[in-house]
C-alpha positions as CSV (number, residue, x, y, z in Angstrom):
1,X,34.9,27.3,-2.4
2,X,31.5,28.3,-3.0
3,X,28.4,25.6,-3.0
4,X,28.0,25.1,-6.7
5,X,31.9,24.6,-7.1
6,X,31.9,21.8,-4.2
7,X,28.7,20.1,-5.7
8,X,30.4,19.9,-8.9
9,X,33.7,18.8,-7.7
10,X,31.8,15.8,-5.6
11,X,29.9,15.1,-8.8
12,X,26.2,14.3,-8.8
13,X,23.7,13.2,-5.9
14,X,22.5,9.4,-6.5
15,X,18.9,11.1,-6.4
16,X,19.7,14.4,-7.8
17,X,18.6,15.8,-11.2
18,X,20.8,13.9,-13.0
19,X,20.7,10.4,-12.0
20,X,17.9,8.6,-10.3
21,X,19.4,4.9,-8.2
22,X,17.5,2.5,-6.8
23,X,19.7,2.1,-4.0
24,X,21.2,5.1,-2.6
25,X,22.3,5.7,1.3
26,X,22.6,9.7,0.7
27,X,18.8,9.5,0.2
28,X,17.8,7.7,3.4
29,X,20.6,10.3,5.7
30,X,19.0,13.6,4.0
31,X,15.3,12.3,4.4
32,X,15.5,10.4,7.4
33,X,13.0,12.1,9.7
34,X,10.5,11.8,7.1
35,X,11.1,8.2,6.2
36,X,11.1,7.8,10.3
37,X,7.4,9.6,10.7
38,X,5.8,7.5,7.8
39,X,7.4,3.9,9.4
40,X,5.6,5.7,12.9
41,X,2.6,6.1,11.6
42,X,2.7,2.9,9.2
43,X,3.3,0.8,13.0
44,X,0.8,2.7,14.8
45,X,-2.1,2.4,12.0
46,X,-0.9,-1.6,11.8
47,X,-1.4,-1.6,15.4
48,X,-4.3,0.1,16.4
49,X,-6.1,-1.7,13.3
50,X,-5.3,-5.1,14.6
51,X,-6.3,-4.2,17.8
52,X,-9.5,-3.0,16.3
53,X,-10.0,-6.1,14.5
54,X,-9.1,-8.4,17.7
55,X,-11.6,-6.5,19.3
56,X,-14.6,-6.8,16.8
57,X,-13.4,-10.4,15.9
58,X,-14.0,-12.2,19.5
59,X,-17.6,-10.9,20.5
60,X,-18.5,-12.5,16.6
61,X,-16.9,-15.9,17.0
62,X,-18.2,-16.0,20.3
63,X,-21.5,-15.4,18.6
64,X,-20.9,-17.8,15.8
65,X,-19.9,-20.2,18.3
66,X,-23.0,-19.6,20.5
67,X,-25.7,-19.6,17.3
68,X,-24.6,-22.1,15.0
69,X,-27.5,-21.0,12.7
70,X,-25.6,-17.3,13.0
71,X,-22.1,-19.1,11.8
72,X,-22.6,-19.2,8.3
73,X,-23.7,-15.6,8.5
74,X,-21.1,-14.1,10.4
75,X,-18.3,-15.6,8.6
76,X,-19.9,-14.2,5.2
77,X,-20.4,-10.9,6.4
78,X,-16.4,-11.4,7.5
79,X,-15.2,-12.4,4.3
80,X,-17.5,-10.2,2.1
81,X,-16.2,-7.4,3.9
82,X,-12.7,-8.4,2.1
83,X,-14.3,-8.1,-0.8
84,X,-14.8,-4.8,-1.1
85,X,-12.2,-2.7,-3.2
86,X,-10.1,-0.7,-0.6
87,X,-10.7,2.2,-3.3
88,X,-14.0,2.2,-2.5
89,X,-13.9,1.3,1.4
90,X,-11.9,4.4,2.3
91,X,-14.2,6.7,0.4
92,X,-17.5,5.1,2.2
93,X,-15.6,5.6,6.1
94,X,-14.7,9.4,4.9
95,X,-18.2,11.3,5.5
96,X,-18.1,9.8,8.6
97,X,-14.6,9.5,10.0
98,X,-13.2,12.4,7.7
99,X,-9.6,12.3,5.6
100,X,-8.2,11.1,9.6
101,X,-6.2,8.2,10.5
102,X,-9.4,6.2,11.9
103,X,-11.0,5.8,8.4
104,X,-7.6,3.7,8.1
105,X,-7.7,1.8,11.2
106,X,-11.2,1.2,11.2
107,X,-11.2,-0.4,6.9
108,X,-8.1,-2.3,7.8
109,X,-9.6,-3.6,11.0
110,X,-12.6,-4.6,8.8
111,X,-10.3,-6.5,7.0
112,X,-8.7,-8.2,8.9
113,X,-12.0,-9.7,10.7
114,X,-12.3,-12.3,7.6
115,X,-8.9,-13.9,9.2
116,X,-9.3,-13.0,13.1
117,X,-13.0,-14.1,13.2
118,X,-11.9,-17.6,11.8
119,X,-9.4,-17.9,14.3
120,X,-11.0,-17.4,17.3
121,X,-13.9,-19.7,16.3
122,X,-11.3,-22.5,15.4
123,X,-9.3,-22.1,18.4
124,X,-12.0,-22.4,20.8
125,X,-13.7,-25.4,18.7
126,X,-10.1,-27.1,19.2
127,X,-10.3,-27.2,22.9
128,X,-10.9,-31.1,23.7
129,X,-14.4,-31.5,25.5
130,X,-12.7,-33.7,28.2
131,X,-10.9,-30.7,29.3
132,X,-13.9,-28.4,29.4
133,X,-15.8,-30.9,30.9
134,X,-13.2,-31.5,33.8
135,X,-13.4,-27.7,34.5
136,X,-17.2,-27.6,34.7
137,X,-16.7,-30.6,37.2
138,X,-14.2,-28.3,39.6
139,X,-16.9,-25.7,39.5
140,X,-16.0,-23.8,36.5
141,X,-18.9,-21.3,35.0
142,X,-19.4,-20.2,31.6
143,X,-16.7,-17.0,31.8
144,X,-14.5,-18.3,33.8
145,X,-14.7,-21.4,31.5
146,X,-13.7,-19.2,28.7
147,X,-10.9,-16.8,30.1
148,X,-9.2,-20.0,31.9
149,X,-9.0,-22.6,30.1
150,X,-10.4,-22.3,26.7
151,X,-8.6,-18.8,25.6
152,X,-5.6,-19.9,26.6
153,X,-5.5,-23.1,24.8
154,X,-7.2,-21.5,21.7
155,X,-3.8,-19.5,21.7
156,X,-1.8,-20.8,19.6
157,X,-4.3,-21.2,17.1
158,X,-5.5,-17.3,17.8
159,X,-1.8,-16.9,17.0
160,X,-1.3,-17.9,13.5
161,X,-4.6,-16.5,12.3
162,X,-2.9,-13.1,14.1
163,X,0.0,-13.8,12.1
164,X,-1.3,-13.7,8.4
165,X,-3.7,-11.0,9.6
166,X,-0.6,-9.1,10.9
167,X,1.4,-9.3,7.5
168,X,-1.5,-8.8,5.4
169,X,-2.5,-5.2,7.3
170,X,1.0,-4.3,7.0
171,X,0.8,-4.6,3.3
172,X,-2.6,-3.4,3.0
173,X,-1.7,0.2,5.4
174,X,0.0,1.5,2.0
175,X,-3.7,1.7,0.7
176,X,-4.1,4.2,3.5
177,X,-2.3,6.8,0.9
178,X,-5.6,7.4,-0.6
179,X,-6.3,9.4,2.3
180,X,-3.3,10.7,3.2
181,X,-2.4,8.2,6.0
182,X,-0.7,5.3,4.8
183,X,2.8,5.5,6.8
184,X,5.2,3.9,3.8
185,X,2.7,4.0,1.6
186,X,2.8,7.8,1.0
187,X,6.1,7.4,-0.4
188,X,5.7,4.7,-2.0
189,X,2.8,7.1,-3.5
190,X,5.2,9.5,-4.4
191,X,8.0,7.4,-5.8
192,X,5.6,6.0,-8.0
193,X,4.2,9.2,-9.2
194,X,7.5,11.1,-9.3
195,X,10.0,8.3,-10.6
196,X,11.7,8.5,-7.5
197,X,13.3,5.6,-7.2
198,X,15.1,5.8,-3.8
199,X,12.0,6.8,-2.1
200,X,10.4,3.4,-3.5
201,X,12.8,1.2,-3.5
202,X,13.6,2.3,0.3
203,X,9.4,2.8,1.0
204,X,9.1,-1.1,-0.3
205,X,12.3,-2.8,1.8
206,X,10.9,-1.4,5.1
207,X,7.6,-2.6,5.2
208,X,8.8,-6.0,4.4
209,X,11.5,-5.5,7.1
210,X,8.5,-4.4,9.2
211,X,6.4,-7.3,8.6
212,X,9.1,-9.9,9.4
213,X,9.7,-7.8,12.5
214,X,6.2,-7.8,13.7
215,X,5.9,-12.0,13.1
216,X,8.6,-12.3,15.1
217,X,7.0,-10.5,17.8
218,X,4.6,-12.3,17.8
219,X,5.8,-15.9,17.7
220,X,7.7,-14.9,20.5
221,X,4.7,-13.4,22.6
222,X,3.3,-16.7,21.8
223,X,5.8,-19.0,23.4
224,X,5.9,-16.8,26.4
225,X,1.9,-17.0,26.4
226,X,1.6,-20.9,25.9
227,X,4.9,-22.4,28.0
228,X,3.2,-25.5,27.9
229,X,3.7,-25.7,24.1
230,X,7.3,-25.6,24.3
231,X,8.0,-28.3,26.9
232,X,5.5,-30.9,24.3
233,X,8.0,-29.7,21.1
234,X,10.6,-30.9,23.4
């Protein structure tokens, strides 16, 4: 039996010429190591932008924290910065980054700054000043201060700024399409531009899979980092 016979005796694809599903399984078994290189790349821009962002965002609070009279500018500058249409952003980061992953990472990690910056600065402001002050009294400097007792009980706040920063850069990678890298987001591109509704709907479901996955993650690295928490909730 030749190939056209046994297409026609099986009938049509659910993403062939003649019909076009929303849901269809054949779809995600052909195309699977694409759909698998896009989710790659959508977790690894996600990641390396929040990492970025982390990075930028505790120097600034620090700062903001330091300088009062610097607070009100650094958490403009923060916010104004998720202002700007990602349309335009990308474009801006191109002559210097080129059509390249990092012109992702580094717009998304701008982005997320308006939520990490906050965070830090609220979770070290909601350390009690009895408990910094017994540290001092035991001999605890400035640094050591910070990285042992105030960081660690600014965690949890940290945490649920990381959260909503998390989600919001997993929805925000699509945007990365306009330069070629935006993991799902290319084929949500493409579904969009070609009607093809498989490749959408499929696109869509796993980056709201991915986001749930990635909150759990980190609630989880958040009990494991803050023990103390969980003995008070019992």
């Amino acid at each position: 039996m030749t190939l056209l016979a046994q297409a026609a005796t099986a009938g049509p694809s659910c993403y062939s010429r003649l019909t076009n599903d929303w849901f269809c399984w054949a779809y995600v078994e052909d195309r699977r190591s694409q759909i698998l290189d896009a989710l790659t790349q959508h977790v690894l821009i996600t990641v390396a932008a929040l990492a970025f962002g982390l990075v930028v965002a505790f120097p600034l609070a620090l700062l903001a924290r330091r300088l009062p009279r610097l607070e009100g500018a650094v958490l403009g500058v923060a916010t104004g910065l998720y202002t700007v249409p990602s349309i335009a952003l990308f474009p801006l980061l191109v002559p210097f980054t080129g059509l390249s992953p990092t012109t992702v990472v580094i717009g998304l990690g701008l982005y997320a700054l308006t939520i990490l910056v906050r965070a830090f600065l609220e979770g070290l402001r909601a350390v009690p000043e009895e408990v910094r002050e017994s540290a001092r009294g035991i001999g605890y400097g400035p640094g050591k201060l910070l990285l042992r007792v105030e960081l660690p009980l600014a965690v949890p706040v940290v945490m649920a700024g990381l959260r909503v920063a998390t989600v919001s850069t997993v929805a925000l990678t699509t945007v990365g399409s306009l330069v070629s890298y935006g993991g799902l987001g290319n084929l949500i591109s493409d579904g969009v531009q070609t009607n093809f509704r498989a490749e959408l709907l499929t696109a869509a479901v796993l980056c709201v899979v991915l986001a749930i996955v990635l909150d759990v993650l980190i609630v989880v690295s958040q009990r494991l980092l803050t023990p103390w928490t969980r003995g008070v909730r019992a």
